[in-house]
N, C-alpha and C positions, 0 to 999 in steps of 0.2 A: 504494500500500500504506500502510494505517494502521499504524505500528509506533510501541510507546511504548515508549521508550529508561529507562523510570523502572523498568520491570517488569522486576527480575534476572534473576528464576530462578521454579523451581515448585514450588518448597518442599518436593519429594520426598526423603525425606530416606533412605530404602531403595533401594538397585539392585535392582532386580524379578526378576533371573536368582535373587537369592536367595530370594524367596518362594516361586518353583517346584521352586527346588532344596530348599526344608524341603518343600514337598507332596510331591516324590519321595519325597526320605530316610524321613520320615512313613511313606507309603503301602507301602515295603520295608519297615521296621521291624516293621507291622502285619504282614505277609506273614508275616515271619521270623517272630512270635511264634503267628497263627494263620493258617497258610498255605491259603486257600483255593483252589481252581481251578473257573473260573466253565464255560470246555469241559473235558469230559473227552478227560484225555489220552490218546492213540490212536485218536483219531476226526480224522477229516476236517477238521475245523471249527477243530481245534489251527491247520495248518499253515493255511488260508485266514483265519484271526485275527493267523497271525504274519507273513503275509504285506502285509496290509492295514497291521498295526504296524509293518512295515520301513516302506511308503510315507508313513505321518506322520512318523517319525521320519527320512525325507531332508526332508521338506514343511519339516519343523522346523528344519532347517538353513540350506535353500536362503533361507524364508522371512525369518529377519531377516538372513541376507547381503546378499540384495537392496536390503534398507529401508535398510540400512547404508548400502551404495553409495551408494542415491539421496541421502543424507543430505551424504555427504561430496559427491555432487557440487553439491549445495548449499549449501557453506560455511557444514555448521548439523552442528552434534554428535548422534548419537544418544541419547547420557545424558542420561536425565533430571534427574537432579540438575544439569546445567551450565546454560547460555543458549542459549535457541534463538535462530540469526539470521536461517533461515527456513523457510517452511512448505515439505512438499511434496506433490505430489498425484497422481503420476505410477506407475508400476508399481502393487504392489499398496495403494498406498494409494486408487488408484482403487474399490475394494471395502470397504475396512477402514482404520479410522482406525487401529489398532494393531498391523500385520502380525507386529511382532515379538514382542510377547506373545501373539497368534495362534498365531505360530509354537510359542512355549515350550510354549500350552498343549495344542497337535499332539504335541509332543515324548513330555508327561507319558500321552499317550492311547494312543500309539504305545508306549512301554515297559511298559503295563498290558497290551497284546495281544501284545505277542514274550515278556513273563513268562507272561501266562495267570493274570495275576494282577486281583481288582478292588479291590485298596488303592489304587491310584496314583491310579484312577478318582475313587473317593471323596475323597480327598483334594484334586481337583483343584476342588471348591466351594470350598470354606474360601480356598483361594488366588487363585480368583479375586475371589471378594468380598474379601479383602485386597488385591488388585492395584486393583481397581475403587476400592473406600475409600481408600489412600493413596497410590497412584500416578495411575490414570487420571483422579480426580477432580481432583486439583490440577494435573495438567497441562494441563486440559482449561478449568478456571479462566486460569491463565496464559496459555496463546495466548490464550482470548479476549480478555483485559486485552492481550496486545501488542501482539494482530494485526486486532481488532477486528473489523468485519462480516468482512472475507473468510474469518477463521476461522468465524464463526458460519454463511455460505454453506455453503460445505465439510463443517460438519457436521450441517448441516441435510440435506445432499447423501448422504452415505455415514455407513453404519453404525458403529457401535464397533465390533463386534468383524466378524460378517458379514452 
């Protein structure tokens, strides 16, 4: 493993749970002042929307517990803002470089289909292109600077998000 002991941190300087959490808050906000509903309520379509929204929103949970786990059992933090001490490639990092903002962005998808609401939906561009610009970008800078090709394999190998 190429690891360059020079390279701190990744200069993220935002915790990412925040960014999703203002695309929620956003997305109700809109709702509360012009509440739209994208199924009509009392159709069918309600409860198989809200149905589909329970399952992102466990997907959304389960998904960065996981990443978590794997993280600590690799003696490497999952925050971004800290040091990474090592990579990992294993559970759903095998599909996706970022399961746990995957996960977040599950979350915001899933509580736009149990409201029946499409604020959250919309709102969840803007968040991702700020997660991509100040988070994924400079982490993604950092490991390569720490970890060198093996990062660059890996993500030559799997996707960002899926």
């Amino acid at each position: 493993m190429n690891h360059d002991s020079t390279v701190k941190s990744s200069g993220v300087r935002v915790f990412p749970p925040l960014l999703y959490a203002t695309g929620i808050g956003v997305g109700f906000l809109l709702h509360w002042y012009w509440p739209v509903r994208p199924v009509l309520t009392g159709s069918g379509l309600v409860l198989v929307a809200r149905a589909v929204g329970w399952v992102f929103i466990t997907a959304s949970i389960m998904l960065p517990i996981w990443a978590a786990r794997l993280f600590h059992r690799a003696g490497t933090t999952p925050n971004p803002m800290r040091s990474t001490t090592a990579l990992v490639f294993t559970g759903p990092y095998r599909f996706t470089r970022n399961p746990m903002y995957l996960g977040l962005a599950l979350l915001q998808v899933g509580l736009a289909m149990v409201t029946n609401s499409p604020w959250p939906l919309l709102t969840l561009a803007p968040v991702i292109v700020a997660v991509r610009r100040l988070v994924i970008d400079r982490e993604e800078r950092y490991l390569e600077a720490k970890f060198g090709e093996e990062y660059r394999v890996y993500k030559a190998r799997v996707r960002r998000w899926l």
